[in-house]
PDB file with one MODEL, atoms N, CA, C and O in Angstrom:
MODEL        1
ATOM      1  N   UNK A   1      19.974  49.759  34.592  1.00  0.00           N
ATOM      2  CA  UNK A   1      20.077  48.364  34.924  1.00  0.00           C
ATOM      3  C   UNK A   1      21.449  48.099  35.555  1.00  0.00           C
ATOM      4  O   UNK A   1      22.443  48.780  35.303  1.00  0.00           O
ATOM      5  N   UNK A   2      21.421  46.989  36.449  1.00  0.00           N
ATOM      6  CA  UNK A   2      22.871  47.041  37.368  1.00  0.00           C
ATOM      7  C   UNK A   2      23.325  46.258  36.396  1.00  0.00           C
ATOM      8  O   UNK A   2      22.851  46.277  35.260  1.00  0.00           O
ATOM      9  N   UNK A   3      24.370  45.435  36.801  1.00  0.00           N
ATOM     10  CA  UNK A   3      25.526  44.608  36.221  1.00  0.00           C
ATOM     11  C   UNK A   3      24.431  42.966  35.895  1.00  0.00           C
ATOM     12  O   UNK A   3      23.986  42.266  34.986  1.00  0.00           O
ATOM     13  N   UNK A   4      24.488  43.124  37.688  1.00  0.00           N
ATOM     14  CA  UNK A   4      23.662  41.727  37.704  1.00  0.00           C
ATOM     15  C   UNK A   4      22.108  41.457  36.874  1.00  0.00           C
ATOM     16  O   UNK A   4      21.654  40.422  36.386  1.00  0.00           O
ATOM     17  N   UNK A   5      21.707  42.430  36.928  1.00  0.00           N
ATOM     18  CA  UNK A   5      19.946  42.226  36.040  1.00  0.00           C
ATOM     19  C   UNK A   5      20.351  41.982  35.083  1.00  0.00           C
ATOM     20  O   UNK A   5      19.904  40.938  34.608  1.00  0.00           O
ATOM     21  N   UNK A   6      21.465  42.794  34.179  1.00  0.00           N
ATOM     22  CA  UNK A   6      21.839  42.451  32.387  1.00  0.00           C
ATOM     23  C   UNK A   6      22.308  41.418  32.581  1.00  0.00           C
ATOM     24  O   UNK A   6      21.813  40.637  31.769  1.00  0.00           O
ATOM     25  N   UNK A   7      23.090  40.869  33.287  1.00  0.00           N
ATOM     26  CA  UNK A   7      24.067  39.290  33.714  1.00  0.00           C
ATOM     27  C   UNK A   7      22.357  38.114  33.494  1.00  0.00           C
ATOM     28  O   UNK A   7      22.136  37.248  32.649  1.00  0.00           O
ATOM     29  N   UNK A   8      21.558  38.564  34.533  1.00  0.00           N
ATOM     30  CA  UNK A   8      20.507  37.788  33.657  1.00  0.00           C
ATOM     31  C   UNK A   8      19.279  38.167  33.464  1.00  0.00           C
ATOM     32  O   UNK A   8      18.262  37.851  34.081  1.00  0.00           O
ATOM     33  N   UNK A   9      19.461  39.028  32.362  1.00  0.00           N
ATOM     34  CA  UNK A   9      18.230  38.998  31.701  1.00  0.00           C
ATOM     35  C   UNK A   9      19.208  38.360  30.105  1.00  0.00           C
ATOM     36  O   UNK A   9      18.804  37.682  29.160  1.00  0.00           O
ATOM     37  N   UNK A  10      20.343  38.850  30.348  1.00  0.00           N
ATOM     38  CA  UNK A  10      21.423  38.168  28.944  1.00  0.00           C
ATOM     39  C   UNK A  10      21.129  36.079  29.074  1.00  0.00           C
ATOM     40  O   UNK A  10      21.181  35.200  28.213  1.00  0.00           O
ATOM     41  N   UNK A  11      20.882  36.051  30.347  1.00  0.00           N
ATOM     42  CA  UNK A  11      21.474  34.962  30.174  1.00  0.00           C
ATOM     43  C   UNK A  11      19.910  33.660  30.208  1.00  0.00           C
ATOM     44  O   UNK A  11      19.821  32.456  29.964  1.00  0.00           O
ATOM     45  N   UNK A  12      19.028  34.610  30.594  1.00  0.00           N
ATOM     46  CA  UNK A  12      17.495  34.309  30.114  1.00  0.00           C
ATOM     47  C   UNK A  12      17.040  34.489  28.769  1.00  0.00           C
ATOM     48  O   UNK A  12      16.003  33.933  28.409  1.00  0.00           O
ATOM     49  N   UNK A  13      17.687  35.187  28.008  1.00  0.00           N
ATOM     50  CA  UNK A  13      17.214  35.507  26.655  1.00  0.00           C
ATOM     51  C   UNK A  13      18.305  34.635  25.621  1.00  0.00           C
ATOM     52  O   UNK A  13      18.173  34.579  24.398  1.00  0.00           O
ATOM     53  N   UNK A  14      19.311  34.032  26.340  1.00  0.00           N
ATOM     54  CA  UNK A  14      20.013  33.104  25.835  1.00  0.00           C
ATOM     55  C   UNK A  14      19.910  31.456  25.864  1.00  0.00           C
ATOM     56  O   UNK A  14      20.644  30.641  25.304  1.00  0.00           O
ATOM     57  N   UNK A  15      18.720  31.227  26.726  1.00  0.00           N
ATOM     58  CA  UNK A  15      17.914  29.802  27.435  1.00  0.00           C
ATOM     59  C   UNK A  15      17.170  29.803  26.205  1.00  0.00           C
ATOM     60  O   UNK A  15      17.243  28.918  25.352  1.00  0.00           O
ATOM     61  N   UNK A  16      16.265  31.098  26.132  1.00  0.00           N
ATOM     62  CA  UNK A  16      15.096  31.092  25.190  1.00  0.00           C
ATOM     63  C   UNK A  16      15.761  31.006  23.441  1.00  0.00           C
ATOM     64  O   UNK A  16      15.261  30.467  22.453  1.00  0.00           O
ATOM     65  N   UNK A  17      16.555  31.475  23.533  1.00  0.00           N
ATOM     66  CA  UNK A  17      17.405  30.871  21.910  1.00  0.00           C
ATOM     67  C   UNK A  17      17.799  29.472  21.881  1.00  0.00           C
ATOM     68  O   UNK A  17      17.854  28.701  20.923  1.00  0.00           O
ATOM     69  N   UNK A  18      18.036  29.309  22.993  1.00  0.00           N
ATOM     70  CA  UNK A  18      18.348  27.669  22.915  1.00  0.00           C
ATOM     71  C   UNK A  18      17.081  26.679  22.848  1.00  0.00           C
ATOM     72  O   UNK A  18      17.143  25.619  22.224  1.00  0.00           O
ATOM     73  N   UNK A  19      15.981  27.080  23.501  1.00  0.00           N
ATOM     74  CA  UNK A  19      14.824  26.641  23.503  1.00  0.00           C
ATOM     75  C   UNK A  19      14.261  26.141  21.598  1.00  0.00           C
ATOM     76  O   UNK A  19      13.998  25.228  20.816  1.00  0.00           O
ATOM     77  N   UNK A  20      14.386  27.575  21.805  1.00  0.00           N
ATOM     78  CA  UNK A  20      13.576  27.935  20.275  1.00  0.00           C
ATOM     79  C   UNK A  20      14.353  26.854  19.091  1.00  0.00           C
ATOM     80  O   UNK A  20      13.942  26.054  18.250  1.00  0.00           O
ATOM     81  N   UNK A  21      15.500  27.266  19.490  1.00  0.00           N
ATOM     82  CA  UNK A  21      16.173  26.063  18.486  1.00  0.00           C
ATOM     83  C   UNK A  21      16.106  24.757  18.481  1.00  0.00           C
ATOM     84  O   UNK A  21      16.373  24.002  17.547  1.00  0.00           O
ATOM     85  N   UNK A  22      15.667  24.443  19.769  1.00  0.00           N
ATOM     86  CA  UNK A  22      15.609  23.046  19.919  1.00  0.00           C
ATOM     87  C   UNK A  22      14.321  23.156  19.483  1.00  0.00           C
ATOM     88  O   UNK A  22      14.416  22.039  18.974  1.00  0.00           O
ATOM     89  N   UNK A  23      13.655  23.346  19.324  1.00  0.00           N
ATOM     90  CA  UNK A  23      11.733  23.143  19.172  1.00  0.00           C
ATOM     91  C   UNK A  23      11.864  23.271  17.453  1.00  0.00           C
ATOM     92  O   UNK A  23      11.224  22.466  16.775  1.00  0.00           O
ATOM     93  N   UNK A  24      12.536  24.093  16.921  1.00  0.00           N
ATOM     94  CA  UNK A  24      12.532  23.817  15.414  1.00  0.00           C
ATOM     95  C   UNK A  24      13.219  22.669  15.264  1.00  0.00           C
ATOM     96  O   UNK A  24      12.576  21.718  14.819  1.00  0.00           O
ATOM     97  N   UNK A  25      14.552  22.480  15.560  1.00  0.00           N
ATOM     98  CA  UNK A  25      15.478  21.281  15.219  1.00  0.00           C
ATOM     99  C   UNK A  25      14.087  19.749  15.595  1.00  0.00           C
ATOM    100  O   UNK A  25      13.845  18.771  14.889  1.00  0.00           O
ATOM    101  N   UNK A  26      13.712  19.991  16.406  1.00  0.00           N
ATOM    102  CA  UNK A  26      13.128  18.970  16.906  1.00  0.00           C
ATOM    103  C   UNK A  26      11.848  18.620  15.897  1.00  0.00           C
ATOM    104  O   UNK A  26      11.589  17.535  15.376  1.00  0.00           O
ATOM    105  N   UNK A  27      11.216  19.731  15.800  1.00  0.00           N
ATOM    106  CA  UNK A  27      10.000  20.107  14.525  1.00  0.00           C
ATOM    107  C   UNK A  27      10.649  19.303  13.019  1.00  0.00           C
ATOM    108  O   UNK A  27       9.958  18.595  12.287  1.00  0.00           O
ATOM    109  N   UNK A  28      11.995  19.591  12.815  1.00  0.00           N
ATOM    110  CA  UNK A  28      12.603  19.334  11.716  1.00  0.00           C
ATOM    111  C   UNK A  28      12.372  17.693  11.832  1.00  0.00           C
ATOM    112  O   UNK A  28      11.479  16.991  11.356  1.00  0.00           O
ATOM    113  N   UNK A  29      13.608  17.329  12.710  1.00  0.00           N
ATOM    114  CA  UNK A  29      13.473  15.585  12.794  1.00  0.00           C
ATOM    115  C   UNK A  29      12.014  14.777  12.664  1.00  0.00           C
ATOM    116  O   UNK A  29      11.651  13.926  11.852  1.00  0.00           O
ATOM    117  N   UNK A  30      11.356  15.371  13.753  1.00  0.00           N
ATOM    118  CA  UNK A  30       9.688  14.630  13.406  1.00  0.00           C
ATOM    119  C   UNK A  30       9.276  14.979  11.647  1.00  0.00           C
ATOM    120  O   UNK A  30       8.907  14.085  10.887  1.00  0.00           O
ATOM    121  N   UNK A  31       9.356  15.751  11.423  1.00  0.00           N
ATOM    122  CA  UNK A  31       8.821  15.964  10.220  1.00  0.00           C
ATOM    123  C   UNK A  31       9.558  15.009   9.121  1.00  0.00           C
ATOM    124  O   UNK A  31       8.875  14.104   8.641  1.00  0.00           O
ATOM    125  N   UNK A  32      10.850  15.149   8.713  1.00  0.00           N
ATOM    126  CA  UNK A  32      11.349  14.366   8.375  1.00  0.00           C
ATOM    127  C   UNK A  32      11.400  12.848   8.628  1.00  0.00           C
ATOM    128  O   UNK A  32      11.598  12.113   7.661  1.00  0.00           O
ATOM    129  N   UNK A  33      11.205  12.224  10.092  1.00  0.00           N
ATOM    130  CA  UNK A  33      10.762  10.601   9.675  1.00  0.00           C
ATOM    131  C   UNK A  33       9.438  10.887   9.662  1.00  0.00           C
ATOM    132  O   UNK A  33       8.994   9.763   9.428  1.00  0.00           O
ATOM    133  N   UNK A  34       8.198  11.817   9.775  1.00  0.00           N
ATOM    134  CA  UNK A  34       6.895  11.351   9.253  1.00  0.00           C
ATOM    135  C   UNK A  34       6.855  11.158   7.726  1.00  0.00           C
ATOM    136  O   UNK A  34       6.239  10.264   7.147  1.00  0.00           O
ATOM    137  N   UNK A  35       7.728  12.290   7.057  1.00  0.00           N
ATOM    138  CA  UNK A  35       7.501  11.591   5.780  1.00  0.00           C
ATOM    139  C   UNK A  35       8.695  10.811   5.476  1.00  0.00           C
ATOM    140  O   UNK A  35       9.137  11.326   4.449  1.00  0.00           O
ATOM    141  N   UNK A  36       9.076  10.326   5.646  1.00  0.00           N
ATOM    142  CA  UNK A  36      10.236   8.883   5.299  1.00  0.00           C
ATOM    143  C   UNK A  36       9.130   7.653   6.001  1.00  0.00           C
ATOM    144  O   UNK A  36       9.336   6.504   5.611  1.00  0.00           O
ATOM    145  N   UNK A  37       8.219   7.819   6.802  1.00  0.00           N
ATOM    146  CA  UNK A  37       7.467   6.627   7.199  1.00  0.00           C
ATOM    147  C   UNK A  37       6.349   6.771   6.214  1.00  0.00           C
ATOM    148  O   UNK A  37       6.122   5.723   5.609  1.00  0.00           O
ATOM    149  N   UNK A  38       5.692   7.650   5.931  1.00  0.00           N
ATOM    150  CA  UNK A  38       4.417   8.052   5.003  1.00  0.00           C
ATOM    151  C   UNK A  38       5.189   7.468   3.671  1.00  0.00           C
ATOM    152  O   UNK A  38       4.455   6.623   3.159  1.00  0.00           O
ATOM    153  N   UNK A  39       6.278   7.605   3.014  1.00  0.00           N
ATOM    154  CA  UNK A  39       6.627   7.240   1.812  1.00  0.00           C
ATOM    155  C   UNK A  39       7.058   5.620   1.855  1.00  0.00           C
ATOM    156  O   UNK A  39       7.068   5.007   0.787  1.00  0.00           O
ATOM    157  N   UNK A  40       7.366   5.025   2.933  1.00  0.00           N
ATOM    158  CA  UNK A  40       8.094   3.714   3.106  1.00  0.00           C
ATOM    159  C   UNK A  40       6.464   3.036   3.040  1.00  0.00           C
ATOM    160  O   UNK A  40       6.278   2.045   2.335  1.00  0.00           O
ATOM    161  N   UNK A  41       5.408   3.603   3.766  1.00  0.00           N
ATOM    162  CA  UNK A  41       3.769   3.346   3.640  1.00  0.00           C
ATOM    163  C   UNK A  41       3.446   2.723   2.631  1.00  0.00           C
ATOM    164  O   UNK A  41       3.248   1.517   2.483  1.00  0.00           O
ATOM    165  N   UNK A  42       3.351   4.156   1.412  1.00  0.00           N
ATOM    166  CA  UNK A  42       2.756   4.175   0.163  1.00  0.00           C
ATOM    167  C   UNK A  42       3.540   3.061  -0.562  1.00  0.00           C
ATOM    168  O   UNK A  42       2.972   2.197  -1.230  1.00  0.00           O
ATOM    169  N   UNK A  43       4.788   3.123  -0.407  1.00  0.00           N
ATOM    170  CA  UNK A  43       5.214   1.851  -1.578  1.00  0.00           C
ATOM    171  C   UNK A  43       5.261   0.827  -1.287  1.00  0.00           C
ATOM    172  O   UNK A  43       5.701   0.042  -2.127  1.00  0.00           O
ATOM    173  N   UNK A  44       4.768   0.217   0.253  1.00  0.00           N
ATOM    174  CA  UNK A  44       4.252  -1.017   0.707  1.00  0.00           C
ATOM    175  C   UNK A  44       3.115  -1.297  -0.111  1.00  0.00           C
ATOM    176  O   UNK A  44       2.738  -2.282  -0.746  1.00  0.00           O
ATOM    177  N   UNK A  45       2.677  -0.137   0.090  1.00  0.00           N
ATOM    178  CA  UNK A  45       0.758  -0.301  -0.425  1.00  0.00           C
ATOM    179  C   UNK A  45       1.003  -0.212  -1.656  1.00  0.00           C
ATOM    180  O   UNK A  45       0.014  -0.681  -2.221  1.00  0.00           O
ATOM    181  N   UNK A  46       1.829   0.153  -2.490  1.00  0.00           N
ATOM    182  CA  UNK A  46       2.095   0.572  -4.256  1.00  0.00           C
ATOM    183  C   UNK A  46       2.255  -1.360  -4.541  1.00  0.00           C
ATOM    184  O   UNK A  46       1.684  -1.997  -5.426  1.00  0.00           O
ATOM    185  N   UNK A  47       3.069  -1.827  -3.627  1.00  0.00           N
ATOM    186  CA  UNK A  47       4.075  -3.141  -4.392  1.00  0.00           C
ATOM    187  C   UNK A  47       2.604  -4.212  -3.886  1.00  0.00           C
ATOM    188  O   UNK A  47       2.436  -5.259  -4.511  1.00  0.00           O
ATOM    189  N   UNK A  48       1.763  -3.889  -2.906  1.00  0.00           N
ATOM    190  CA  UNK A  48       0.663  -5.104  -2.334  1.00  0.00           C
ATOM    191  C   UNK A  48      -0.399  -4.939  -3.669  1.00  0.00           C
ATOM    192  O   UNK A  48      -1.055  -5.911  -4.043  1.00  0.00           O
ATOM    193  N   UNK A  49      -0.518  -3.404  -4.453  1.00  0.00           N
ATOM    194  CA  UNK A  49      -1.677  -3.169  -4.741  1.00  0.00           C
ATOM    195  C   UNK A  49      -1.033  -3.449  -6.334  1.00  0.00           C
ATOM    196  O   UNK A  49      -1.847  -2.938  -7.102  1.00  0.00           O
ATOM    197  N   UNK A  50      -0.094  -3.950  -6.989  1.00  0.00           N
ATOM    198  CA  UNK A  50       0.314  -4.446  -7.966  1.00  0.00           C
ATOM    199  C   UNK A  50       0.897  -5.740  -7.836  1.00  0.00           C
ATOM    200  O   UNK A  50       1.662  -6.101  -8.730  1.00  0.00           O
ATOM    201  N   UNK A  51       0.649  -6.561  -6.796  1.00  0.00           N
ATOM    202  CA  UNK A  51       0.910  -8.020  -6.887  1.00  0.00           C
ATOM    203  C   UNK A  51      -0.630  -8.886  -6.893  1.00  0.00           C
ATOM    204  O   UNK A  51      -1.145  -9.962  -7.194  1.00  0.00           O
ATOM    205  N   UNK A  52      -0.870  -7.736  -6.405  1.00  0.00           N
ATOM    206  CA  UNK A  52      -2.725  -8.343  -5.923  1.00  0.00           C
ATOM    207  C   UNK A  52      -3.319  -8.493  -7.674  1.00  0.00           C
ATOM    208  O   UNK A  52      -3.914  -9.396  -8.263  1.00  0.00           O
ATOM    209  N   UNK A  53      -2.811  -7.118  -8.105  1.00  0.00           N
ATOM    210  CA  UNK A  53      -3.133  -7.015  -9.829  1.00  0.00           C
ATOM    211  C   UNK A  53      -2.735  -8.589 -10.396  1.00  0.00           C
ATOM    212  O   UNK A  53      -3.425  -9.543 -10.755  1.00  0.00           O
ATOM    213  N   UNK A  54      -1.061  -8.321 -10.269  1.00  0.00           N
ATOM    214  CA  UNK A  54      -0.537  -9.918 -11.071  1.00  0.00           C
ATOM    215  C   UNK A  54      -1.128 -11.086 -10.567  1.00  0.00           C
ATOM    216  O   UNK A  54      -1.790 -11.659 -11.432  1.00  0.00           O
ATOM    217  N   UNK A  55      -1.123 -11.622  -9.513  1.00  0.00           N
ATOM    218  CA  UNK A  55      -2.189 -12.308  -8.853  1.00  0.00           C
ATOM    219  C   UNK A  55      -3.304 -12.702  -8.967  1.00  0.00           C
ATOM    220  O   UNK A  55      -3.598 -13.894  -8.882  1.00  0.00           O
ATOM    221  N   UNK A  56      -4.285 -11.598  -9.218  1.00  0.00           N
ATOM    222  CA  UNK A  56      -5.545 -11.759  -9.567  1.00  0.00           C
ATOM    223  C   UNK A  56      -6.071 -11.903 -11.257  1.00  0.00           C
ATOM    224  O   UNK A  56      -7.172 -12.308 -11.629  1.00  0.00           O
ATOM    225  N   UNK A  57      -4.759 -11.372 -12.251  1.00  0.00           N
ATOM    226  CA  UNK A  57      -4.390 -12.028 -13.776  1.00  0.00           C
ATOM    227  C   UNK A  57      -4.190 -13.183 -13.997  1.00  0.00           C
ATOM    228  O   UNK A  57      -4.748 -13.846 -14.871  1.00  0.00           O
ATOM    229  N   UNK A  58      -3.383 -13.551 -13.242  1.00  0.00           N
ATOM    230  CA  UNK A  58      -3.268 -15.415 -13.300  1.00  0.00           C
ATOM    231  C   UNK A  58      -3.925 -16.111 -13.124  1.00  0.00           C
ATOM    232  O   UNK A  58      -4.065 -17.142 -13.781  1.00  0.00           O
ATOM    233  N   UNK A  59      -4.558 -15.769 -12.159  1.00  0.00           N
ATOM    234  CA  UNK A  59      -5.705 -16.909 -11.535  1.00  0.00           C
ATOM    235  C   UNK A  59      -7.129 -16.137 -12.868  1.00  0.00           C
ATOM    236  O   UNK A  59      -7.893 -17.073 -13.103  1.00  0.00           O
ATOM    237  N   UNK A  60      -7.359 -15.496 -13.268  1.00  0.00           N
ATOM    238  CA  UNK A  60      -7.956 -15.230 -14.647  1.00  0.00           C
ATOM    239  C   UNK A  60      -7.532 -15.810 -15.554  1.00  0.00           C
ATOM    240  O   UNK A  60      -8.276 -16.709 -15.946  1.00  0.00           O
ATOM    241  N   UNK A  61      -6.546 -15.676 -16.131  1.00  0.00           N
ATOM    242  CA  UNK A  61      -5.780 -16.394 -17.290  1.00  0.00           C
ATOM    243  C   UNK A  61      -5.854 -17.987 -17.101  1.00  0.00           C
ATOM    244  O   UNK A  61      -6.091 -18.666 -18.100  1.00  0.00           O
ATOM    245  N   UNK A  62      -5.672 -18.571 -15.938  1.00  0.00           N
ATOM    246  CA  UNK A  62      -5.696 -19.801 -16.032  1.00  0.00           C
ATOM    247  C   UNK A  62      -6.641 -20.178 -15.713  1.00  0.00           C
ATOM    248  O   UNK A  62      -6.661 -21.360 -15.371  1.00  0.00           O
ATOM    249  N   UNK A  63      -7.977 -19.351 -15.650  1.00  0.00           N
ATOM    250  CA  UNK A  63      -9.546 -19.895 -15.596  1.00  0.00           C
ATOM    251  C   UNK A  63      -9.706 -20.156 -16.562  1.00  0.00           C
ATOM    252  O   UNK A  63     -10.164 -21.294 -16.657  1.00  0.00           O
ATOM    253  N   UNK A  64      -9.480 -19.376 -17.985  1.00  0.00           N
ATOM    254  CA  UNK A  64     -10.476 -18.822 -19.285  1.00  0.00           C
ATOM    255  C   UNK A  64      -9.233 -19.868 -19.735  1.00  0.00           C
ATOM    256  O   UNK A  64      -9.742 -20.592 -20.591  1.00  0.00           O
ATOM    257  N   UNK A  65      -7.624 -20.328 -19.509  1.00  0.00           N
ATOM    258  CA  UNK A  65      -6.988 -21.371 -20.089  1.00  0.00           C
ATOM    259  C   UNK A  65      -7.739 -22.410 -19.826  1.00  0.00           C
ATOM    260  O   UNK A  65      -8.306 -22.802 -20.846  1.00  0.00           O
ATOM    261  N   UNK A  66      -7.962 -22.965 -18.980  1.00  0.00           N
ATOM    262  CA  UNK A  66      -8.484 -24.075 -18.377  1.00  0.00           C
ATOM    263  C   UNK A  66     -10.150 -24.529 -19.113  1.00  0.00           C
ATOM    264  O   UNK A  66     -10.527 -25.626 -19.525  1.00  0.00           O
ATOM    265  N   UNK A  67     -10.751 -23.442 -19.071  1.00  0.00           N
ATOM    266  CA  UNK A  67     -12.251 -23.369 -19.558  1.00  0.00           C
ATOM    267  C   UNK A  67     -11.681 -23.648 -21.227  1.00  0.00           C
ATOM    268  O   UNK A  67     -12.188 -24.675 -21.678  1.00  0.00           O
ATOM    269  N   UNK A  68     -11.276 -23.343 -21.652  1.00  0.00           N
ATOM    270  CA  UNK A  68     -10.897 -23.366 -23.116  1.00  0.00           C
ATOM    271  C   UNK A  68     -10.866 -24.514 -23.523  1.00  0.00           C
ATOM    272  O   UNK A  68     -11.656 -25.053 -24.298  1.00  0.00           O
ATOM    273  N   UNK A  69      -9.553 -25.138 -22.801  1.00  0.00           N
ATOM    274  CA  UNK A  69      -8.648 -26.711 -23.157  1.00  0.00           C
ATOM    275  C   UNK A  69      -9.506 -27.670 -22.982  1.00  0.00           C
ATOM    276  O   UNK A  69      -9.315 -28.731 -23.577  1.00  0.00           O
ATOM    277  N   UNK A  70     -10.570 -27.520 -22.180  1.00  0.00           N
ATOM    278  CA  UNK A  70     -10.495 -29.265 -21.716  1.00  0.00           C
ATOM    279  C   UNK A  70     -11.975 -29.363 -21.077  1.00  0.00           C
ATOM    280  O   UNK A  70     -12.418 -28.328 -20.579  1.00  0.00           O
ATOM    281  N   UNK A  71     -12.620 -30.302 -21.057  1.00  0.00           N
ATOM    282  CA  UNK A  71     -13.668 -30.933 -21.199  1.00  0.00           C
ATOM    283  C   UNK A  71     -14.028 -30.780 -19.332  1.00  0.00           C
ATOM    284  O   UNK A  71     -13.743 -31.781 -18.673  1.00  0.00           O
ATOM    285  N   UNK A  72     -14.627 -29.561 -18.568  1.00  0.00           N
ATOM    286  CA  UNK A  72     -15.461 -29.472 -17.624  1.00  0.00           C
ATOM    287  C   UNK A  72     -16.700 -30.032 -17.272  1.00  0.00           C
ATOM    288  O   UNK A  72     -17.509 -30.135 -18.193  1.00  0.00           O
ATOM    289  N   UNK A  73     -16.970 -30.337 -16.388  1.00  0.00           N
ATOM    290  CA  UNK A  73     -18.009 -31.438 -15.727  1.00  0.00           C
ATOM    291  C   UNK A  73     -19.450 -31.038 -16.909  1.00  0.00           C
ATOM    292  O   UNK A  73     -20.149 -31.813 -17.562  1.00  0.00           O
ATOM    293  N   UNK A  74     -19.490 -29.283 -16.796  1.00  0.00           N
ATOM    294  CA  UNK A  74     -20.745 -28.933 -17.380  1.00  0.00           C
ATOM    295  C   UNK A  74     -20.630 -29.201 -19.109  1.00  0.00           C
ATOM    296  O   UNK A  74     -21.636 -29.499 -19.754  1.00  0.00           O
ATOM    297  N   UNK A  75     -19.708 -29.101 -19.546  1.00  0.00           N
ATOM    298  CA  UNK A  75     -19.439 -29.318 -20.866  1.00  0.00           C
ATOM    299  C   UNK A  75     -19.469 -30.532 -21.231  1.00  0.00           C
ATOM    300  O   UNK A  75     -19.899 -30.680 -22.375  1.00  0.00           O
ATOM    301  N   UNK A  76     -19.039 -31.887 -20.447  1.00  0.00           N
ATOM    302  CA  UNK A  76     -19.649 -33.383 -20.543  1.00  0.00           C
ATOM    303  C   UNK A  76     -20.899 -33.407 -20.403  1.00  0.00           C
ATOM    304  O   UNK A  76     -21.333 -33.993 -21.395  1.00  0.00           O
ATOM    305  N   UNK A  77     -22.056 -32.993 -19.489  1.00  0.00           N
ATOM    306  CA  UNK A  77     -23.064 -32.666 -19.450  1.00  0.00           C
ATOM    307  C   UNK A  77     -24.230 -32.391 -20.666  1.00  0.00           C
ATOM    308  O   UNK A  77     -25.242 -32.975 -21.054  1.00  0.00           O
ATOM    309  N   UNK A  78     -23.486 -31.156 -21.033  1.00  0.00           N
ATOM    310  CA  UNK A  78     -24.442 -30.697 -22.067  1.00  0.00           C
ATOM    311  C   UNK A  78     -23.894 -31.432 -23.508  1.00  0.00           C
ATOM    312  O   UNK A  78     -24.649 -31.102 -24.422  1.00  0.00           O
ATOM    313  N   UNK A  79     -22.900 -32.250 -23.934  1.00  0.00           N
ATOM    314  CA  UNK A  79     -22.598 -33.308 -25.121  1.00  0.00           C
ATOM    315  C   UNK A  79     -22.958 -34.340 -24.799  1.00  0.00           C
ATOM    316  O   UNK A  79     -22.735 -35.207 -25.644  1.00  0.00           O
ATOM    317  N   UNK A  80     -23.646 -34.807 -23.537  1.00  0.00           N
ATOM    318  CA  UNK A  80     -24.102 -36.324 -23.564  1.00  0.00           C
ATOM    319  C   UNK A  80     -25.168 -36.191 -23.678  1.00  0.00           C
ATOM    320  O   UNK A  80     -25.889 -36.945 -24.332  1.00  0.00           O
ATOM    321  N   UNK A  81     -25.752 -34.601 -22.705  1.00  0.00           N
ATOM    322  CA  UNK A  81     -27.244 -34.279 -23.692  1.00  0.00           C
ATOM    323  C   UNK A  81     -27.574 -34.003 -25.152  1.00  0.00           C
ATOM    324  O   UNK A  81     -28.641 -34.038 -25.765  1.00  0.00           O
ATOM    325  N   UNK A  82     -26.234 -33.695 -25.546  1.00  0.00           N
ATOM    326  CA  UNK A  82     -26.596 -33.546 -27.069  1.00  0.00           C
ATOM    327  C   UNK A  82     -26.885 -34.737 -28.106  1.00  0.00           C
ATOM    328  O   UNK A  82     -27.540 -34.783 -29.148  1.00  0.00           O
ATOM    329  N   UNK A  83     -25.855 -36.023 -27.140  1.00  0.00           N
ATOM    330  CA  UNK A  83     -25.828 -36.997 -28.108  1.00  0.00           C
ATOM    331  C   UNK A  83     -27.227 -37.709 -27.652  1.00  0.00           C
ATOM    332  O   UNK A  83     -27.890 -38.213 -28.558  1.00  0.00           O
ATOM    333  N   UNK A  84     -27.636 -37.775 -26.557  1.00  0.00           N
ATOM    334  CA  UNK A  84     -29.117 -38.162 -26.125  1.00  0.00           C
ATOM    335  C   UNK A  84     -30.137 -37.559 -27.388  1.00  0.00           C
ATOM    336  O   UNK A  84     -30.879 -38.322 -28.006  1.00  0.00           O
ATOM    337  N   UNK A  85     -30.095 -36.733 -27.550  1.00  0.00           N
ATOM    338  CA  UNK A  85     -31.221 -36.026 -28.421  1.00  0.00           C
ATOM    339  C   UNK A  85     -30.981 -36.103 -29.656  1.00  0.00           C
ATOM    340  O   UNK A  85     -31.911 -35.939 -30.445  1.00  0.00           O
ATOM    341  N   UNK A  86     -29.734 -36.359 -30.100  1.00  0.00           N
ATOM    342  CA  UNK A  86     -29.516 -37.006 -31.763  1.00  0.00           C
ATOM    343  C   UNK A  86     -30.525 -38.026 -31.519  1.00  0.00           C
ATOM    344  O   UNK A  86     -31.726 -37.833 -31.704  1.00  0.00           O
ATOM    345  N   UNK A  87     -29.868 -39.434 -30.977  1.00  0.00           N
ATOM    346  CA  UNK A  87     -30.174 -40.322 -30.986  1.00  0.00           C
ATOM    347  C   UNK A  87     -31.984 -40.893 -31.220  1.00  0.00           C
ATOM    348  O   UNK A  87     -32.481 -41.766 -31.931  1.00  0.00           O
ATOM    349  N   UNK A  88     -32.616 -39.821 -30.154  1.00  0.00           N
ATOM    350  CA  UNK A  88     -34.344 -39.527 -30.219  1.00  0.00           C
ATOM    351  C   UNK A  88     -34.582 -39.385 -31.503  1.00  0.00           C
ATOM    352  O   UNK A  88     -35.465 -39.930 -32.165  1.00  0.00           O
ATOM    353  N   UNK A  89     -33.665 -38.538 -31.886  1.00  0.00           N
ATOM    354  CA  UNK A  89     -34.491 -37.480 -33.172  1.00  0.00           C
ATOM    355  C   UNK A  89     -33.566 -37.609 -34.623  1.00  0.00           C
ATOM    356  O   UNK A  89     -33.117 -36.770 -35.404  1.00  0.00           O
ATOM    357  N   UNK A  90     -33.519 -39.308 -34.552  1.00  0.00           N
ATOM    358  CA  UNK A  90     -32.808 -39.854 -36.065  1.00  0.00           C
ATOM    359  C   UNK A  90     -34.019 -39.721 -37.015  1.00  0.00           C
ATOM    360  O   UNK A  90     -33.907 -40.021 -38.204  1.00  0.00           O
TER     361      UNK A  90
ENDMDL
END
């Protein structure tokens, strides 16, 4: 081999190291924000899918409170029917 062919085939096989490195380095970064975006994801979806929980407790709790306390349309209903039918059946 002369001077010049090793001059570049050295200096072609030194492109391709640089290549290569950049394609991992580069491999690295993507990989790294896919999962920093995949994890920033899940605990969006973690904090929606435990407010939806608390959320959907309250509005329970203050049905079965509400149904409990206090005198609903159907519950006047069925005591004015009740007192109707005393009244028949003295």
């Amino acid at each position: 081999m002369t001077a010049v062919a090793r001059q570049e085939h050295a200096g072609s096989m030194g492109r391709f190291l640089v290549g290569a490195i950049a394609v991992v380095v580069g491999l690295f970064v993507v990989g790294a924000i896919a999962v920093w975006v995949f994890h920033a994801v899940l605990s969006v979806l973690g904090y929606l899918i435990v407010g939806a929980l608390v959320v959907g407790g309250g509005i329970y709790l203050y049905g079965k409170a509400k149904r409990g306390l206090g005198s609903t349309r159907n519950q006047r209903r069925l005591e004015a029917g009740l007192a109707t039918w005393k009244q028949r059946n003295r």
